[in-house]
C-alpha positions in Angstrom: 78.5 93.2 24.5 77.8 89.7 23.4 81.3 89.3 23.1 83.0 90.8 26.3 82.2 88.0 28.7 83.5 84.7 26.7 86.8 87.1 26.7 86.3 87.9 30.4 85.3 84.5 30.9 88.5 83.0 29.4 91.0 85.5 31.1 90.0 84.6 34.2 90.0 81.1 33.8 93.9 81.4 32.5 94.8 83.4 35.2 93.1 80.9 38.0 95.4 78.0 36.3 98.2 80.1 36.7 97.7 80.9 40.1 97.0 77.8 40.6 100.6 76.4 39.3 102.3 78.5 41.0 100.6 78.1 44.2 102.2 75.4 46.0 99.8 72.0 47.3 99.5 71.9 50.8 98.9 68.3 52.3 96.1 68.5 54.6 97.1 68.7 58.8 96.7 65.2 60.2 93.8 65.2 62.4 94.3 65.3 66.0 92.2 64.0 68.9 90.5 65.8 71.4 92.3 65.3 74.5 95.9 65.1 72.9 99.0 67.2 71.9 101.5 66.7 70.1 105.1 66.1 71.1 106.8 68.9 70.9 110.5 66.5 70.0 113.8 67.7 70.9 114.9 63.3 71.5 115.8 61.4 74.5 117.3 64.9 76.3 114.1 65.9 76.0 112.0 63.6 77.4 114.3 63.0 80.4 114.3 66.7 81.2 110.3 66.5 81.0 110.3 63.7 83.5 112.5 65.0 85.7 110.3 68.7 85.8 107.2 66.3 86.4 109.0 64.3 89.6 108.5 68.1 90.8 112.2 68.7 92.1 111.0 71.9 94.1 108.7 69.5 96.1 111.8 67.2 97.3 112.3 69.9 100.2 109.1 68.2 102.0 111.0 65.0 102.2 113.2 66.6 104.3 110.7 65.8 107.1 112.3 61.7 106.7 114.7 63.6 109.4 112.3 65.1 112.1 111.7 61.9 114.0 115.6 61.3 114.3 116.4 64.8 115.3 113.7 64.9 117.9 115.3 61.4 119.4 118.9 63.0 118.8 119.9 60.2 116.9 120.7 61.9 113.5 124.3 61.9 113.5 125.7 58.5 113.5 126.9 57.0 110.2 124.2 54.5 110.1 121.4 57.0 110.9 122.6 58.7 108.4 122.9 56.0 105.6 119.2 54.9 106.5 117.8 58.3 106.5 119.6 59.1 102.9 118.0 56.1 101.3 115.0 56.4 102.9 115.0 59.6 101.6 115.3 58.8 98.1 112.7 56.0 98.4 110.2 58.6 99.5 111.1 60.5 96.6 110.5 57.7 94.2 107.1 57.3 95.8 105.8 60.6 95.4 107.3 61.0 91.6 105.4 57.7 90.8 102.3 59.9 92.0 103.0 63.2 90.2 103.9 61.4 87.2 100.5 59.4 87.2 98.4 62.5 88.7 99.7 64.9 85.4 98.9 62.0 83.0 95.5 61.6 84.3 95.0 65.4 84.1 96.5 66.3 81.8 93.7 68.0 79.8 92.1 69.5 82.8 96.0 70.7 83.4 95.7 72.7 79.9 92.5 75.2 81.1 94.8 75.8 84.1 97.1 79.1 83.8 100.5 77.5 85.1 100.0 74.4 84.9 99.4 74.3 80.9 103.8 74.3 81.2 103.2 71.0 83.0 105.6 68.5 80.2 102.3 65.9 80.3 100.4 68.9 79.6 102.6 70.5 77.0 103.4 67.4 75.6 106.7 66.9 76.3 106.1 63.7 78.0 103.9 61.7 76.1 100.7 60.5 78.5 101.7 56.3 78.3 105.2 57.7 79.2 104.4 59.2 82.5 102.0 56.2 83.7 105.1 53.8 82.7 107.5 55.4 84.2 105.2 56.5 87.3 104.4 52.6 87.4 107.9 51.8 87.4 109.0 53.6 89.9 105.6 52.7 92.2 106.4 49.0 92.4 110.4 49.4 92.4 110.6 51.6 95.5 108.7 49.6 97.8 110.3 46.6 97.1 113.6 48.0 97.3 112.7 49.5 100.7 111.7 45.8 102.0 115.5 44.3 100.8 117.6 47.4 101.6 115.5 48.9 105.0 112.7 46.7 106.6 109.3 45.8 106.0 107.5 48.3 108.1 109.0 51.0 106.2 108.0 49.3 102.5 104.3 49.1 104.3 104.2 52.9 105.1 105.3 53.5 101.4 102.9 51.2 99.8 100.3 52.8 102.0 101.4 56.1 100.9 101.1 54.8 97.3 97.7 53.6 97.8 96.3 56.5 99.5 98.0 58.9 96.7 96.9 56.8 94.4 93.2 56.7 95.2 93.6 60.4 96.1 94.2 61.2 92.6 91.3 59.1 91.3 88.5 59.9 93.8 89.5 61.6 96.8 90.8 64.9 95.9 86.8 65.1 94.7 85.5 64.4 98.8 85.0 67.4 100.6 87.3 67.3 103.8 88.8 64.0 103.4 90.9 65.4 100.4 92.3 68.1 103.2 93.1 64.4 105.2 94.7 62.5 102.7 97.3 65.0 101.9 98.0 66.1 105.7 98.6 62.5 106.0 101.2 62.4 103.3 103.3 65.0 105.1 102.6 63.0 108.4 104.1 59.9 106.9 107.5 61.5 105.3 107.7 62.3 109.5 107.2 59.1 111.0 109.3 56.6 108.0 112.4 58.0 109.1 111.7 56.8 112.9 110.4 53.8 111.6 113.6 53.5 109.6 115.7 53.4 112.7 113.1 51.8 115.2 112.6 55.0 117.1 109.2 55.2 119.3 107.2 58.0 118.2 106.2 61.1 120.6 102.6 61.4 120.6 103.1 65.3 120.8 105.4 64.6 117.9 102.9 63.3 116.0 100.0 65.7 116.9 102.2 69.1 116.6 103.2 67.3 112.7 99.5 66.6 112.0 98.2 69.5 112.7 101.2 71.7 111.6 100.7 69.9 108.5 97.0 71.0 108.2 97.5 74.3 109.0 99.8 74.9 105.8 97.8 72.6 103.7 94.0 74.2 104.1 96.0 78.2 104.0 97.1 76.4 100.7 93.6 75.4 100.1 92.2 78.8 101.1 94.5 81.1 98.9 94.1 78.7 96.2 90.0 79.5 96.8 90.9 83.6 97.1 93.2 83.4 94.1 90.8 81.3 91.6 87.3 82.9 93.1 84.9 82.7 90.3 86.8 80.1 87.8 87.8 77.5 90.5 85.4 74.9 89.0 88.0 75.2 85.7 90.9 73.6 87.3 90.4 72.6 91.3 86.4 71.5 91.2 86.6 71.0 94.7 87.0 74.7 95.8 83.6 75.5 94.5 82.4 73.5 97.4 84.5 74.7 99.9 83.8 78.6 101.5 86.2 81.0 102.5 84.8 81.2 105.8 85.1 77.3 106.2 89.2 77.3 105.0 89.5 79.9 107.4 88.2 77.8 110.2 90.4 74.7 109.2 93.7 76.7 108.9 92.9 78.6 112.2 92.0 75.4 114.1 95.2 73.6 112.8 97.3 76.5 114.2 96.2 76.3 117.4 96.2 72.5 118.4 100.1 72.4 116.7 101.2 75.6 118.8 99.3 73.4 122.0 100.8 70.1 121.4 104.1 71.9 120.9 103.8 73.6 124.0 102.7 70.7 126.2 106.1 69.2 124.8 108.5 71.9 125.6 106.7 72.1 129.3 106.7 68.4 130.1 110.2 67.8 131.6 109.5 63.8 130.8 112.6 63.5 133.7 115.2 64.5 131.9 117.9 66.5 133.9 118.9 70.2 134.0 121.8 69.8 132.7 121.2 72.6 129.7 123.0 76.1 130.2 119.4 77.5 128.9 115.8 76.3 129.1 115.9 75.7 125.3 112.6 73.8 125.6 111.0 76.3 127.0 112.8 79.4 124.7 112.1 77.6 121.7 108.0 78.0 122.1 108.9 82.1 121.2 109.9 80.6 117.9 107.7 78.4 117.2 105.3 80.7 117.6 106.4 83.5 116.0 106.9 81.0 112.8 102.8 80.5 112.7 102.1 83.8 113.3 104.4 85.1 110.4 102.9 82.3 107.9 99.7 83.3 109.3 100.0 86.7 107.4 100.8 84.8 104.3 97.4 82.5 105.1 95.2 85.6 106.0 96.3 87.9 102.5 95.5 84.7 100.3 98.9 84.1 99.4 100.1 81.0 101.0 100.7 78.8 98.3 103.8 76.2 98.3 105.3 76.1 102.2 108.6 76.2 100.8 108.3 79.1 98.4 106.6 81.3 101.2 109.8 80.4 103.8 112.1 81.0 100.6 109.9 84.2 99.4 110.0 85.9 103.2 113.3 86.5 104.4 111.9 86.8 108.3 110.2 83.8 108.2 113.2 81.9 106.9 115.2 83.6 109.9 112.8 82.8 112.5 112.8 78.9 111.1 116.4 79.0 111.3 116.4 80.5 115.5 113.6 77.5 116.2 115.9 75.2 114.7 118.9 76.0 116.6 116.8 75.7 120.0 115.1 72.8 119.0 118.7 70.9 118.1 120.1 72.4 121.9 116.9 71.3 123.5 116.9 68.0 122.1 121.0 67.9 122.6 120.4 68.8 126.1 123.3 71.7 126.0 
């Protein structure tokens, strides 16, 4: 028995060196920092496809609105309206690519607890994070310069205001209870009014209200699915909508509705002396619309599922419809046919 256990002993010390040389050395993983991923490669393609998925290409639709103050003024179809509009158009986008490619490189870790938008390229790593706030920069200061050489300074204001307000939206405001409901109203507001301002056309104050408050009404039924959807782990990825009640969204999104439905209203009643020349009181027809268009997002608002405006119109088949019948009488009323 004395002798068993050197032998024991021995065996298994051959065998571990065996094992051991045919075992092959692993070099320990470099050690990454908390807060980071790493790149996930694929070159140059690569990264331009990652900055082009975080300009947000979906979201280019709301620039769209660069139109609405033309169309109202029928004044969209000359070749210099046109022109303007186009750039202006592309200017805006610029703008508001410099903020989504900032916003994602500031939160980007927060971005990585959030279910969809982990397969944001900051937040995948696809886009490195000093990649997105240089190019984001970039674009920032080019735009607005370019929009005081190419369109006129009132319009390079409005964008560097936009910029600003973005900006300090991303930092600090999105955290203020109400005033981040403001800030991004406002932003919709402004892609409304720079395309007047682009071709010197006075503003409408019902214009203006029925845009504003439009505007709200879609952003807080944004806000209040968002607080249906994520009830119980909002504090994860939108800290805010802790704060905020359901009850209180409700409130803001139903308000909003109403004053944009009024002001739009007041518009198509108030003849402002222009003639009856029209074959049809298209003013006055396109209200129906109008209104049945809130009233069928309103569904979308009250179930909790209002997210993007332009994937509900695209998602609802009769809501798309109805936009395109207000369109058509709000082009004739405007045309005076």
């Amino acid at each position: 028995m004395t002798e068993t256990a050197p032998l024991t002993g021995g065996a298994r010390t051959h065998d571990t060196a065996l094992l051991e040389q045919r075992t092959p050395q692993r070099s320990p993983a470099p050690p990454q920092h908390k807060g980071t991923r790493a790149p996930r490669g694929g070159g140059p393609g690569a990264l331009l496809r990652g900055l082009l998925r975080t300009a947000r290409p979906k979201q280019w639709v709301k620039n769209l609105l660069v139109v609405a103050a033309p169309a109202a003024a029928g004044q969209l179809f000359s070749r210099h309206a046109l022109a303007q509009l186009a750039l202006v158009f592309a200017l805006f986008t610029a703008c508001a690519a410099a903020v989504y490619l900032i916003n994602d490189a500031r939160d980007a870790e927060a971005d990585r607890a959030h279910p969809t938008k982990r397969h944001r390229p900051v937040a995948a790593g696809d886009v490195p994070v000093p990649v997105a706030y240089a190019v984001g920069g970039a674009l920032g200061v080019l735009a607005p310069v370019a929009a005081a050489w190419l369109v006129s300074p009132v319009v390079a204001a409005l964008l560097t205001a936009y910029l600003g307000m973005q900006l300090a939206y991303c930092v600090s405001l999105k955290h203020v209870l109400v005033v981040d409901l403001v800030v991004v109203t406002t932003g919709f507001l402004m892609r409304a009014m720079i395309g007047g301002l682009a071709l010197g056309i006075p503003l409408s104050r019902w214009f203006l209200i029925t845009t504003g408050f439009g505007a709200l009404f879609m952003v807080s039924a944004k806000r209040y699915s968002e607080a249906v959807q994520m009830a119980g782990k909002a504090g994860a990825t939108r800290a805010l909508l802790t704060e905020y009640t359901t009850g209180y969204l409700r409130f803001v999104w139903q308000l909003a509705a109403g004053v944009a439905v009024l002001g739009y209203c007041l518009w198509a009643l108030e003849e402002g002396g222009v003639p009856h020349t029209s074959v049809l009181p298209w003013r006055q027809l396109s209200m129906v619309a109008f209104i049945l268009a809130i009233l069928r997002y309103a569904v979308f608002a009250d179930r909790g599922t209002a997210g993007e405006p332009e994937d509900v119109v695209l998602r609802d088949r009769a809501l798309a419809l109805i936009g395109l019948v207000w369109l058509a009488m709000y082009g004739l009323a405007v045309a005076n046919w």
